[in-house]
Each structure stands twice: as structure tokens, then as C-alpha cells.
C-alpha positions in Angstrom: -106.4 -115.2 -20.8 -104.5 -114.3 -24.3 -103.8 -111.0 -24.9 -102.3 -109.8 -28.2 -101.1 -106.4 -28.0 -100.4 -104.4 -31.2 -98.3 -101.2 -30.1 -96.9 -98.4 -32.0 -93.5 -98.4 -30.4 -91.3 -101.3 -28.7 -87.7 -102.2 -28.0 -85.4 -100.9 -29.2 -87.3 -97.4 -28.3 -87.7 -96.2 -25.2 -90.8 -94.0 -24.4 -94.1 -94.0 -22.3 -95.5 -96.7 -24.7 -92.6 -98.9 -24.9 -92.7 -98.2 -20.8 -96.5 -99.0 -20.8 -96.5 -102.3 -23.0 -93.5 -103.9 -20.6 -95.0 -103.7 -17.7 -98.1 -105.4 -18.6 -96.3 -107.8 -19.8 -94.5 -108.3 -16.8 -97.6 -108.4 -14.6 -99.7 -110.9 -17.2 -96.1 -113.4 -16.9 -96.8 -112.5 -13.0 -100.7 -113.9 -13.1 -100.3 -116.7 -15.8 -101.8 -114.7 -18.6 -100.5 -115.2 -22.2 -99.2 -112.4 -24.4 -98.0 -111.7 -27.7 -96.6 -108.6 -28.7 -96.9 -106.9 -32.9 -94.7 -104.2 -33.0 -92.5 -101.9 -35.8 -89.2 -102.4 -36.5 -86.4 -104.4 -36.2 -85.7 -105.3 -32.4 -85.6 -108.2 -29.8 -87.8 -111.2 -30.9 -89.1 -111.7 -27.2 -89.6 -109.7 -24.1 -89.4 -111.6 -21.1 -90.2 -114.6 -22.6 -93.4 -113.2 -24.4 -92.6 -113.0 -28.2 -92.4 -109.9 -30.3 -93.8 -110.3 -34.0 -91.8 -107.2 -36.0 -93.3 -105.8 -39.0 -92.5 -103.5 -41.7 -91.7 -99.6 -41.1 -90.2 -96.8 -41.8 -88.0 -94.1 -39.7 -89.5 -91.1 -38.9 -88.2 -88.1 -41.1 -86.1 -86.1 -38.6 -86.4 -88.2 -36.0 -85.1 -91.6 -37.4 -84.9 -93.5 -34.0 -88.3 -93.6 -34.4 -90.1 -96.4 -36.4 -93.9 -96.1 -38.0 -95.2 -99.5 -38.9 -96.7 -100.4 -42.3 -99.5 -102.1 -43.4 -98.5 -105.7 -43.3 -100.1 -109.0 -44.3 -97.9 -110.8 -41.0 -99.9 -108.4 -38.8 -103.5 -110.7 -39.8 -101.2 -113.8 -39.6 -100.0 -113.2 -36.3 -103.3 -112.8 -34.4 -104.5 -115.7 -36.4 -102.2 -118.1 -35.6 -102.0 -117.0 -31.7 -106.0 -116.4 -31.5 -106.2 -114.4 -28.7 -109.0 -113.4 -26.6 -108.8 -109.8 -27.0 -106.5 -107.5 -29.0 -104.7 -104.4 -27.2 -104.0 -101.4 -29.3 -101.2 -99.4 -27.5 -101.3 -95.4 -28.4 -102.9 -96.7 -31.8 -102.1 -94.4 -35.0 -100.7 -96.3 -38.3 -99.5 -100.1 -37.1 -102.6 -100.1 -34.4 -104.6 -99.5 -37.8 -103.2 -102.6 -39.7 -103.8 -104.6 -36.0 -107.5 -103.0 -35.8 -108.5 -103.6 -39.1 -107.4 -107.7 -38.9 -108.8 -107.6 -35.7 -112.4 -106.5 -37.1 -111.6 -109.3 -39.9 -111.0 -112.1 -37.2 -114.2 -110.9 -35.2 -111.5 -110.4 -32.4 -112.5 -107.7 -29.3 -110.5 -104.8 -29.1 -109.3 -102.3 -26.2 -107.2 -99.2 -26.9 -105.8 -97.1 -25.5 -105.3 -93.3 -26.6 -101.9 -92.7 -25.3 -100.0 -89.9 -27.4 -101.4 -86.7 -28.7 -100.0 -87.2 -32.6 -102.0 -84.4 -33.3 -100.5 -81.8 -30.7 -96.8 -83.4 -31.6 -97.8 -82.8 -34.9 -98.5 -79.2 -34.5 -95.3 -78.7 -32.4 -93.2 -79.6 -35.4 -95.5 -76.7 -37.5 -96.7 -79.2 -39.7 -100.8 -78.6 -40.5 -101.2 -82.1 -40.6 -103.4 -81.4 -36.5 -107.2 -81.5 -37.5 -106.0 -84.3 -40.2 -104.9 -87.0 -37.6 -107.2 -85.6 -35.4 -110.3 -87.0 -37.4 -108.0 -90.0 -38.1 -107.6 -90.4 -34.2 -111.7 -90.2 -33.8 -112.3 -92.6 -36.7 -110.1 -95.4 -35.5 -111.4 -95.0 -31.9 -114.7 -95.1 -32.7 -114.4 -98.5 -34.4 -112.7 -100.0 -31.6 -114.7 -101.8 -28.5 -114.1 -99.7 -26.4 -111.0 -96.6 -25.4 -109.2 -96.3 -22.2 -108.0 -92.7 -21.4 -105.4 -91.5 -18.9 -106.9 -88.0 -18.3 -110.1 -85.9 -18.3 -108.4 -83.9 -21.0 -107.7 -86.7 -23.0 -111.4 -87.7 -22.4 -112.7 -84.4 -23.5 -110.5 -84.4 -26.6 -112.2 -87.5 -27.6 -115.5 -87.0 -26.5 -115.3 -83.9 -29.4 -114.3 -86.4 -32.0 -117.6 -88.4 -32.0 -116.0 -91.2 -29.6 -118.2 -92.4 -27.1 -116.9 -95.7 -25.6 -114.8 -94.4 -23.2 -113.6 -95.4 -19.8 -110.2 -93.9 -17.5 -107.2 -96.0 -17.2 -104.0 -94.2 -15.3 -100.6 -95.0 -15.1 -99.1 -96.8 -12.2 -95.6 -96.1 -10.6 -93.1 -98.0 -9.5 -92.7 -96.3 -5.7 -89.8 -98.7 -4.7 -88.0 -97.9 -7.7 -88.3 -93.9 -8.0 -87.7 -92.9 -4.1 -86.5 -90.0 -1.9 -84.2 -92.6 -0.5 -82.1 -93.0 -4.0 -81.0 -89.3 -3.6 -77.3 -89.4 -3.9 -74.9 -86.5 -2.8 -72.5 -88.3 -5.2 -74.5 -87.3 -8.3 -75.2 -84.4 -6.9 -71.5 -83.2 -6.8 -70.7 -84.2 -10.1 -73.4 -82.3 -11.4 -71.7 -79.2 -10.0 -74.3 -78.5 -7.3 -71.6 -78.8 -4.3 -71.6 -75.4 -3.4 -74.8 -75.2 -2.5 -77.2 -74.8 -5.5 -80.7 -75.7 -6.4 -81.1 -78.6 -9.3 -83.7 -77.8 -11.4 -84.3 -81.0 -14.1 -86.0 -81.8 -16.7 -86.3 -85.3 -17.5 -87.4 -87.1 -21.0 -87.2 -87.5 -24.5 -84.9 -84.1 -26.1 -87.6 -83.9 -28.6 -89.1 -80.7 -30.5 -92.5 -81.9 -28.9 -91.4 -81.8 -25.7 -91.3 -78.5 -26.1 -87.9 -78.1 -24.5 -86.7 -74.3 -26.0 -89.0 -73.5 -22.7 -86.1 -74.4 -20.1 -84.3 -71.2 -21.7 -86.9 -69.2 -19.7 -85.0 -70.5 -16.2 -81.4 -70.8 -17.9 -80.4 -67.7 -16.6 -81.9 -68.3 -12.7 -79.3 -67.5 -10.1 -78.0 -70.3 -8.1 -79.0 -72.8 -9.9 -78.0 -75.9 -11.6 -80.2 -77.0 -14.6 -79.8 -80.7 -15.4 -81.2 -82.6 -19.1 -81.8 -86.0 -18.0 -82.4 -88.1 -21.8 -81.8 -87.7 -25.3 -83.6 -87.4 -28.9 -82.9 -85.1 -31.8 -83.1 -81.8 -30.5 -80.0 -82.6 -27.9 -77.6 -81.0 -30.1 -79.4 -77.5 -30.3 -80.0 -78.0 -26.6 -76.6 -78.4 -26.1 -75.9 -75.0 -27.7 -78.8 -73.4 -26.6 -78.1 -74.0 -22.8 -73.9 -74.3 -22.9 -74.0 -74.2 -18.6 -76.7 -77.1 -18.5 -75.7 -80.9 -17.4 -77.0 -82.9 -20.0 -76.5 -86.9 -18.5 -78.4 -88.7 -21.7 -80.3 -91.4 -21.4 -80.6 -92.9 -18.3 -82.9 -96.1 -17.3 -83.4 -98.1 -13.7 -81.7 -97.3 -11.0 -80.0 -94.5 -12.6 -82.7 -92.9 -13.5 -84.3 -93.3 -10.6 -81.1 -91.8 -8.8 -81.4 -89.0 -11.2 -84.7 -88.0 -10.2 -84.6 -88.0 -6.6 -81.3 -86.0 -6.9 -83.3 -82.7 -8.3 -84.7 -80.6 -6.1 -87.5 -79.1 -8.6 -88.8 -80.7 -11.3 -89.9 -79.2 -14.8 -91.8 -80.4 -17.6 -91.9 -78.0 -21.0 -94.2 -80.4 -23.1 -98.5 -78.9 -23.8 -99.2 -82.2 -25.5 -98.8 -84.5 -22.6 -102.2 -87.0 -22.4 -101.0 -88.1 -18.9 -96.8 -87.2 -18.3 -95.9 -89.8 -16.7 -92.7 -87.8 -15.7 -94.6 -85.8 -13.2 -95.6 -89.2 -11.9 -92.4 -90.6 -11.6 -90.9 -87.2 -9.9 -93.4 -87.1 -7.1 -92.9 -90.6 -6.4 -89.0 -89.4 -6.1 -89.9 -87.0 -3.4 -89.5 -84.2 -6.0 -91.8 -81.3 -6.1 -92.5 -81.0 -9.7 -93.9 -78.1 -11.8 -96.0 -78.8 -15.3 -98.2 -76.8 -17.7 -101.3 -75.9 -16.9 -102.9 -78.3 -19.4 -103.5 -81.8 -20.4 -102.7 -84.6 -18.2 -100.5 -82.7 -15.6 -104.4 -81.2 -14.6 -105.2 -84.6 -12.8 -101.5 -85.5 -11.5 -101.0 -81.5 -9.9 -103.1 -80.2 -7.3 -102.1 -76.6 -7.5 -99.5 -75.5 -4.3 -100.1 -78.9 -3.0 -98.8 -82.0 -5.4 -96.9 -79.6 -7.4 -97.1 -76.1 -9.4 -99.0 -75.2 -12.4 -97.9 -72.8 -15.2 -99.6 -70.8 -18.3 -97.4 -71.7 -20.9 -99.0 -69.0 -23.1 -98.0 -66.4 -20.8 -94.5 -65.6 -20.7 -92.5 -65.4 -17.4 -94.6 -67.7 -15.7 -92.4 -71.2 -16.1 -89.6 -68.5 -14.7 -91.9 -67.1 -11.8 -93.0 -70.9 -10.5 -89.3 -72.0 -10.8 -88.2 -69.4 -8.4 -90.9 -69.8 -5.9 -89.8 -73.1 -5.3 -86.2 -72.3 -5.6 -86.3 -69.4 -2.8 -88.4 -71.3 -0.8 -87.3 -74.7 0.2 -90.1 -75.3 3.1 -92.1 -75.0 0.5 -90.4 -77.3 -1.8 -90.1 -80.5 0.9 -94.1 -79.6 1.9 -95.0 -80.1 -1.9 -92.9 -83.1 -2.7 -94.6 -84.7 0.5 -97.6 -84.6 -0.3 -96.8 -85.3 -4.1 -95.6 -88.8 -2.5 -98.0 -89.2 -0.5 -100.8 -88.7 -3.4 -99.1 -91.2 -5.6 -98.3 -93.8 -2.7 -100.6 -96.8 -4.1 -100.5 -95.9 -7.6 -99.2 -99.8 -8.4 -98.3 -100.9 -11.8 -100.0 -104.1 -10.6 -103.4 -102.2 -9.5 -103.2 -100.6 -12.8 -102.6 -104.0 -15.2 -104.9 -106.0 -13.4 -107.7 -103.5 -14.2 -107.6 -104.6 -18.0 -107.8 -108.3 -17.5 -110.7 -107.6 -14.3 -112.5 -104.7 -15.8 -112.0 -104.0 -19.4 -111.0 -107.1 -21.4 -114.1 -109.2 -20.1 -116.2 -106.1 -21.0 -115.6 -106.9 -24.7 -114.7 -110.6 -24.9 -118.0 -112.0 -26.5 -118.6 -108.4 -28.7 -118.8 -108.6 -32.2 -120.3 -105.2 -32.2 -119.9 -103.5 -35.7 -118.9 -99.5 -34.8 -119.3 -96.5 -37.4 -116.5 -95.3 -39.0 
């Protein structure tokens, strides 16, 4: 099969997207399917030895690692030239436009796949842009064959914009990778927790829509250690903010993998989350993780069993679940046991092999016209 897959974000960025689109491509290389991949950007010309087609863009205003692609005529010449069977639109929003809109011209089938909230990011910079991309979001899905979600919140969200063709599609984890076994005593002790303390992390883009101001709520906890695990644009505020806290950067592989399983709770800040595949990732570590009470975390926590679940409208309760879990450490080790047990055969290679078994073939063939 050829799969073109237009995505909103690629090398050199590192996200859930960017995170998303490799390992497809690694599994289609893996099964002897062919790719090619349209992204923003200046970047690598290949991944893997699938190429990468880079278009116009434009950097983000106030958060210029990030690059939005433009409308541009190499997008059409691109999927020409390869001619794929179907065309992937990763987390489509302005570039997965341009690659929709040659697709429909090319009478190619489309799949995408509503991966970031733009609307809820949106909000959380206090722009009133939210009910604007929102009807955006629904228009573009609704032309589309058909939309894989990773949630039933994402689903619902959707649903209310008028978009109808819609089908679940999780994430997969890489459980060799992120493992209780990379916990490292090392790290540990350079992070300052020799003496005994509780690490509390928080790992992922240092980003105003992550929401992060939240981790000042357990700052102040006794006995612990609170460690920043990425980067972004809000790292130097952070920085200020929380002057005790470890902040490592940006760490990827085995590092990262090390990182996680080195925590002993886990906390996400972000509302906007359509899946968070952090919490994944943390469980998978052996790492009892704690989330908002919304959005994708609901399918990934099973309250006091996978994990803990907080109001983020009420204040004190991010604070109250953190030191639950930090006074009780049976607790803690019965969670993040069962949190690995739940996510045990959640395989990136399950996971890919459902678009080329399942939902590619259900559009290959459909020239279907959708309503705008």
C-alpha cells in the first residue's frame, strides 16, 4: 500500500504528532508499505528512508519553534507525483487543509486523525479565537472520509460539530522502552532525592497550554522533590516561578525513559489533552500517575486503580491527590501496577496495523463528496 501522510508538525519538532507520524512510518518500513511524508518547515528531507516533502510556513507568534504550513502549490504536486492509495491527515488544522483540499482534487481517500485540541490551546493562551477553529475543526472533518479519535471525549467533541464519520484509534506504547526496570538510583541522586524524598514529575512540552502554573499548587509539599522533564517557551517563567524544582530539559529515548521510571508520582497540568499520551507512557514506566479529570486522561485513568483523577476547577485538589500518593507508598506501587498491567499490550504495532487492516481499505475506492 502507499500511504501519503500530510502532518501538521515533523522533525525538527518534537511532540505527540511528530511522535505519532514516526512510528507509523517505522511500522509501514517494517510490513513493506510505502510512505511519503508533507510536512512544514525546514527539516530532514527523509525519515528512515521514507522522504519528507517541506513546504512553506511560518513560526508561531510566541512560540517560534513551532511551524504552521502554508497553502502551497508543492503540496498537490507531491501527492500527484507519488499517487498514493490513501492520504493521512495527522492532527489536521492549516497544512492538513492544503493536503485535504488536493486530495479532494486528485479524487484521493482520506483518513484523519483529530489529534490536538487547537481550540482548547487556543483558549489557554486567552485568545477568543475557540468557537472560531472549533467550526473550522468540524468543517474540515466533515469533508474528510472518515476521522479516527483517541478518546470518547474527543468523540463527543466532534460528534457536536456535525461530524459523523467517526471511528477510535488509541495510542500504542512502547513497554520495553518506558519500564520499571530503567529506574536509576543514579538520576535519582542527582536530582537531590538522596535523602529520602518523593519525586513528583511532570513531563512534556513547558508550554502555556500545558497548563503548567498548576505544579505551583504542590511546589510547596514537604518532602518532596519536583522534577520538569522538557522544554518550550514558558521554561523561563517556570524557572522563576518554581526556583527549588529540577528542570532536566528535553530528554528523548533512553533518557527519557530513565526519567520516567525514576519518579515516583506522576502529574499532568494540561485540560486540553485529546488522549495524553504522557499518562501512557508513565504507567508503562511503573509510575502511578495523576491527571485532570477531563479529556483523554478519562479513558487512560481508572480512578484509585490506573491512577488519580483531579477537578482542575476546584482548587486544592491537584495538592490533595499529590499527597495521597506521597504519604502512602503501598498505595503508590498498587496503582502503578495495575497502571502497567492495563497498558501491557498496548503495541505501537497493534495500533499501526489497524489503519492499513481496518481503516485505509474502508476508504480506498470512495470518492464520496462530504458537506462542508
Amino acid at each position: 500500500m502507499k500511504i501519503a501522510i500530510v502532518t501538521e508538525s515533523f522533525h525538527p519538532q518534537v511532540n505527540g504528532v511528530t511522535n505519532t507520524v514516526e512510528r507509523m512510518l517505522d511500522r509501514f518500513a517494517e510490513t513493506g508499505h510505502e510512505a511519503l511524508v508533507v510536512a512544514p518547515g525546514a527539516g530532514p528531507s527523509s525519515y528512515a528512508g521514507t522522504p519528507v516533502v517541506r513546504v512553506r510556513s511560518f513560526a508561531l507568534p510566541g512560540y517560534r519553534s513551532f511551524r504552521v504550513g502554508l497553502p502551497d502549490a508543492e503540496v498537490r504536486r507531491a501527492l500527484a507525483a507519488f499517487a498514493p492509495d490513501v492520504v493521512h491527515l495527522a492532527s489536521p488544522v492549516a497544512l492538513g487543509a492544503v493536503g485535504l483540499a488536493a486530495a479532494r482534487r486528485l479524487t484521493l481517500p482520506t483518513v484523519a486523525v483529530f489529534q490536538t485540541d487547537v481550540a482548547g490551546f487556543a483558549r489557554q493562551y486567552g485568545l477568543t479565537a475557540g468557537r472560531l477553529i472549533d467550526r473550522w475543526a468540524g468543517r474540515l472533518h466533515r469533508q474528510c472520509d472518515r476521522t479516527l479519535v483517541p478518546s470518547r471525549a474527543s468523540y463527543a467533541q466532534l460528534h457536536d460539530l456535525g461530524v459523523r464519520d467517526l471511528h477510535y484509534w488509541r495510542r500504542g506504547v512502547d513497554t520495553e522502552l518506558f519500564s520499571p526496570l530503567r529506574r536509576s538510583t543514579r538520576l535519582r541522586d542527582s536530582w537531590g532525592a538522596d535523602d529520602g524524598r518523593t519525586v513528583v514529575g511532570y513531563v512534556g512540552r513547558v508550554a502555556a497550554e500545558k497548563e503548567i502554573h498548576r505544579l505551583s499548587e504542590i511546589a510547596g509539599l514537604p518532602h518532596i522533590r519536583l522534577v520538569v522533564v522538557g522544554d518550550g517557551p514558558a521554561r523561563p517563567g517556570l524557572e522563576r516561578r518554581l526556583p527549588r524544582a529540577v528542570f532536566t530539559g528535553m530528554l528523548r529515548g533512553s533518557h527519557l525513559a530513565a526519567a520516567y521510571a525514576s519518579l515516583d508520582v506522576f502529574v499532568h497540568t494540561g485540560t486540553a489533552e485529546t488522549f495524553c499520551q504522557t499518562v501512557q507512557e508513565a504507567q508503562a514506566s511503573g509510575v502511578a500517575a495523576i491527571a485532570p479529570a477531563v479529556g483523554g486522561p478519562l479513558d487512560l485513568i481508572q480512578q484509585g486503580r490506573t491512577g488519580l483523577l483531579y477537578d482542575p476547577a476546584a482548587e486544592g485538589t491537584l495538592r490533595h491527590a499529590v499527597e495521597s500518593l506521597v504519604d502512602d507508598p503501598l498505595q503508590r506501587r498498587r496503582i502503578a501496577a495495575s497502571a502497567r498491567a492495563a497498558v501491557a499490550r498496548r503495541s505501537w504495532a497493534g495500533v499501526v496495523d489497524e489503519l492499513v487492516h481496518v481503516h485505509y481499505p474502508a476508504v480506498i475506492g470512495s470518492t464520496t463528496a462530504h458537506a462542508a
